[in-house]
C-alpha positions as CSV (number, residue, x, y, z in Angstrom):
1,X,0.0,0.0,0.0
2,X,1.4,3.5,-0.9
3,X,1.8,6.3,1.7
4,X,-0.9,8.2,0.0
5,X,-3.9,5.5,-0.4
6,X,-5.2,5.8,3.0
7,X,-5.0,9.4,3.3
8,X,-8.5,9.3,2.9
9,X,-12.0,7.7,3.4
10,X,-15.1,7.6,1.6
11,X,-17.3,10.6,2.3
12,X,-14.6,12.2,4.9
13,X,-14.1,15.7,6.4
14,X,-13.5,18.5,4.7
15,X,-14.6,17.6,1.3
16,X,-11.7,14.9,0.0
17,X,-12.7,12.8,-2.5
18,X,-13.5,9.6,-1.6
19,X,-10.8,6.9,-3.6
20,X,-8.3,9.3,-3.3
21,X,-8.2,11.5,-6.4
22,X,-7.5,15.1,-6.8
23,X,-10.0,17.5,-5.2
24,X,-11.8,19.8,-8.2
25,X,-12.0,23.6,-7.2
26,X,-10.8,25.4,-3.9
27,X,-8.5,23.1,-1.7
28,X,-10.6,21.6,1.8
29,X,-10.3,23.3,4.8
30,X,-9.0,22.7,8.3
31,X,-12.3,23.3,10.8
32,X,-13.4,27.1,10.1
33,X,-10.9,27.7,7.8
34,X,-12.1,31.0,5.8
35,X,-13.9,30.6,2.3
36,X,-10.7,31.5,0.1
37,X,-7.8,30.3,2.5
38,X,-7.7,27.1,0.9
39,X,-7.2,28.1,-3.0
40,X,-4.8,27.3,-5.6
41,X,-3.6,30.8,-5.6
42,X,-2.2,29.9,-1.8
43,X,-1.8,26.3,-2.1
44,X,1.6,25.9,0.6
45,X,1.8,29.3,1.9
46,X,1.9,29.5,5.4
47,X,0.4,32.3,7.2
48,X,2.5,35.0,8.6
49,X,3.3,33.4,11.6
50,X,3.2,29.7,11.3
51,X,0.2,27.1,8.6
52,X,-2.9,28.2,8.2
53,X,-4.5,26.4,10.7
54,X,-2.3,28.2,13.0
55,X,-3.6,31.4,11.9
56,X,-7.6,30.3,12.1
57,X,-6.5,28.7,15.7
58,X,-5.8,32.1,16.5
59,X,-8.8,33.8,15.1
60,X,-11.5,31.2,16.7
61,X,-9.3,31.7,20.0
62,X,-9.9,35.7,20.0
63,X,-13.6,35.0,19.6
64,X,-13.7,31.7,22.4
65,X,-10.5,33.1,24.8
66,X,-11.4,29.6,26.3
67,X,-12.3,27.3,23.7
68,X,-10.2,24.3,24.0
69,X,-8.7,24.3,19.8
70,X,-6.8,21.0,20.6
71,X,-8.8,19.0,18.3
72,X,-9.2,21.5,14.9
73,X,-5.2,21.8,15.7
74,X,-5.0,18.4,14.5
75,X,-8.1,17.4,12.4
76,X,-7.4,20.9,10.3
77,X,-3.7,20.4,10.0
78,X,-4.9,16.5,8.7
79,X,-7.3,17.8,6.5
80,X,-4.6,20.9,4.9
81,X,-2.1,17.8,4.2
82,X,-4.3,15.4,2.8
83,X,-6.0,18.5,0.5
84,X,-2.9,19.8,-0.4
85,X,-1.4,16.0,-1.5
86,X,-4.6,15.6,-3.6
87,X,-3.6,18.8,-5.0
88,X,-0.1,17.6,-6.2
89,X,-0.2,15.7,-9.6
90,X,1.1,12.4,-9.4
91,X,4.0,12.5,-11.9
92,X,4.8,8.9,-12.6
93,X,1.2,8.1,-12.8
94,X,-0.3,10.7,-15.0
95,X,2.9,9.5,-17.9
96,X,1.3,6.2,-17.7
97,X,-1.7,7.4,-18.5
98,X,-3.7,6.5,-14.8
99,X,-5.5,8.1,-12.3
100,X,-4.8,7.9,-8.6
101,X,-8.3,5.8,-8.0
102,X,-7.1,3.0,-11.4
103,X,-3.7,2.6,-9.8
104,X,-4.9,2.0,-6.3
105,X,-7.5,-1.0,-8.2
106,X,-4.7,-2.1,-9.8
107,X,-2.7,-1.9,-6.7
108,X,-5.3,-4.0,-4.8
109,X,-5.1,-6.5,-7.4
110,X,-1.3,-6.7,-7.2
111,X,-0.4,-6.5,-3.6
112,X,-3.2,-9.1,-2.7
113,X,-1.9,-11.6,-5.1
114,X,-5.3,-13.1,-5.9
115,X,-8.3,-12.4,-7.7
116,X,-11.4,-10.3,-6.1
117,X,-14.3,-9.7,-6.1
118,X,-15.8,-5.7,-6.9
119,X,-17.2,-6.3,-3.9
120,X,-13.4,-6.7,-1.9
121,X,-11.9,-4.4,-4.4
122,X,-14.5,-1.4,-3.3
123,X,-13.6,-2.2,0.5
124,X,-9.8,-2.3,-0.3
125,X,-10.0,0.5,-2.0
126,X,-12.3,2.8,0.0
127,X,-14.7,3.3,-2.8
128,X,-18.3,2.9,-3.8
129,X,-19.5,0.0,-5.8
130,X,-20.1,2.3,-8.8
131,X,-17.2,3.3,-8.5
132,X,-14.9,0.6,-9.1
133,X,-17.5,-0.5,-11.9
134,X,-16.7,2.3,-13.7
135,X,-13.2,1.7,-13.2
136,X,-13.1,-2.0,-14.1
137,X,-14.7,-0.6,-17.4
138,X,-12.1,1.4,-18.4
139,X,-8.7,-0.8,-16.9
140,X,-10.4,-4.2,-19.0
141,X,-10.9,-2.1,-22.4
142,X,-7.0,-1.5,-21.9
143,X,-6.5,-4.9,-21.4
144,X,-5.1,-4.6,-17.7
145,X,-7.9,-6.5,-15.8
146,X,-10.2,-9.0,-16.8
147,X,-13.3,-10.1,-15.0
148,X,-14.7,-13.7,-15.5
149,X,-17.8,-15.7,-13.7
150,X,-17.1,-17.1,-10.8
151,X,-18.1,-21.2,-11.5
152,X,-19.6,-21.6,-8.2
153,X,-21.7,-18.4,-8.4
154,X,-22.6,-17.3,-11.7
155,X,-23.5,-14.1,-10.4
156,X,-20.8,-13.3,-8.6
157,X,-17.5,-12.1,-11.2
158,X,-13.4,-12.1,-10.3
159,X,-11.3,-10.1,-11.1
160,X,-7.4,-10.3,-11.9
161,X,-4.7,-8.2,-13.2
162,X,-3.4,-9.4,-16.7
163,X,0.1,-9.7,-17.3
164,X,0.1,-6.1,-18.6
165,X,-1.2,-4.9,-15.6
166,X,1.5,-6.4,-13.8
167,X,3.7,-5.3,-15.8
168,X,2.2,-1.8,-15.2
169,X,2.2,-1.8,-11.4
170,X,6.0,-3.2,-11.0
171,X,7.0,-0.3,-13.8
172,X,5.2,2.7,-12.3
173,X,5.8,1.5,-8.0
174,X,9.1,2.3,-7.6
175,X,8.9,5.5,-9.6
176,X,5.8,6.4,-7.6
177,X,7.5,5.7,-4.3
178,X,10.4,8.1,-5.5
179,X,7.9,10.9,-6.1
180,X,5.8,10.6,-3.1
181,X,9.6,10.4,-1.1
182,X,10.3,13.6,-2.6
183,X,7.1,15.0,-1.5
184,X,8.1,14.0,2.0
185,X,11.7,15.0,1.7
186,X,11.3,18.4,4.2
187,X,11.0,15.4,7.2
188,X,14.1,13.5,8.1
189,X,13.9,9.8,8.6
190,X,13.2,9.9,12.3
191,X,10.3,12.3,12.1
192,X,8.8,10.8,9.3
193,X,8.9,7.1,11.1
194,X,7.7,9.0,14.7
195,X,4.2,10.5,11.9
196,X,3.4,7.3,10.4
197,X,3.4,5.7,13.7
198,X,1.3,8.6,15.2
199,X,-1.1,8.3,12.3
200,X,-1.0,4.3,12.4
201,X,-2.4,4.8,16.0
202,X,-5.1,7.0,15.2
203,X,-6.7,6.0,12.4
204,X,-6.8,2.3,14.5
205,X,-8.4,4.2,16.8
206,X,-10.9,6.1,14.8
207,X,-11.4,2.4,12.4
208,X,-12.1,0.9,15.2
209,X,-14.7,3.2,16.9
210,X,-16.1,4.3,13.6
211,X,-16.9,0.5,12.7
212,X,-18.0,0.0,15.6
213,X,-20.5,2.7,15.5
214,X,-21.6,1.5,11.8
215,X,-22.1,-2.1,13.3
């Protein structure tokens, strides 16, 4: 799994698209961010004195001197990140032709090592059902997928990557891991392992309760 393909989650704050591709129109906001804050035109400019989050921390704290801004500190700053990633064209992916959502299908396929089901490759992949049938559509009339009945279950249909979809994936992955390094490249090694970790912990925490809630 890439570092960007759980960034987000089907229907989550701030407007992020669902399977992970590029957000149309004014970036998401952090929690009250302002209306134009979030625009290409400012798209990785801080405020004056620290992110923008910072600077709508400070506003909300002017109005609520004891509002407790612990929370938007994080869940804006999460928000700003993953909007401003969506943002950010994915180089070795757009020269072969794919979108972010097609190489994470293809991905599932690959790092699975099996055959699914649309079924599995919509929860793999965060997406609606509808989704990934569009998807499928496109990936089989390039001959990357195919689809056949499953014999014990003639309405059920598989799905596997052909071997030009595998050679896809093992062409573009390492180039794609490059480019989302680079991306990274302001945090050093320990920093970057100390995030992921804090991240790992949260979103198990928020799977957890959040499934547990939809159960």
């Amino acid at each position: 799994m890439t570092t960007t393909e759980r960034l987000t989650a089907e229907g989550g704050p701030g407007g992020l698209t669902a399977e992970g591709g590029h957000a149309d129109g004014p970036l998401p906001a952090g929690p009250g961010l302002p209306a134009g804050a979030g625009t290409s035109s400012d798209a990785g400019r801080p405020a004056a004195d620290g992110d923008t989050v910072a600077a709508v921390v400070r506003q909300w704290r002017t109005v609520y001197p004891g509002l407790d801004t612990g929370p938007m500190e994080v869940i804006g700053r999460i928000n700003r990140c993953a909007a401003l990633l969506q943002q950010a064209e994915d180089a070795p992916l757009s020269r072969a032709g794919l979108t972010r959502p097609e190489f994470d299908l293809l991905g599932a396929l690959r790092r699975t090592g099996r055959e699914l089901t649309p079924g599995e490759l919509a929860r793999e992949t965060f997406s609606s059902g509808a989704a990934v049938t569009k998807r499928l559509k496109q990936l089989t009339g390039r001959g990357l997928v195919e689809r056949r009945g499953d014999p014990r279950d003639r309405r059920m249909a598989r799905v596997r990557l052909t071997d030009a979809g595998r050679d896809v994936v093992d062409g573009i992955m390492p180039a794609q891991l490059s480019y989302e390094n680079a991306v990274l490249s302001g945090l050093g090694g320990p920093d970057l392992g100390e995030l992921a970790a804090l991240l790992g912990g949260l979103l198990g925490e928020l799977e957890g309760r959040l499934d547990a809630v939809r159960a």
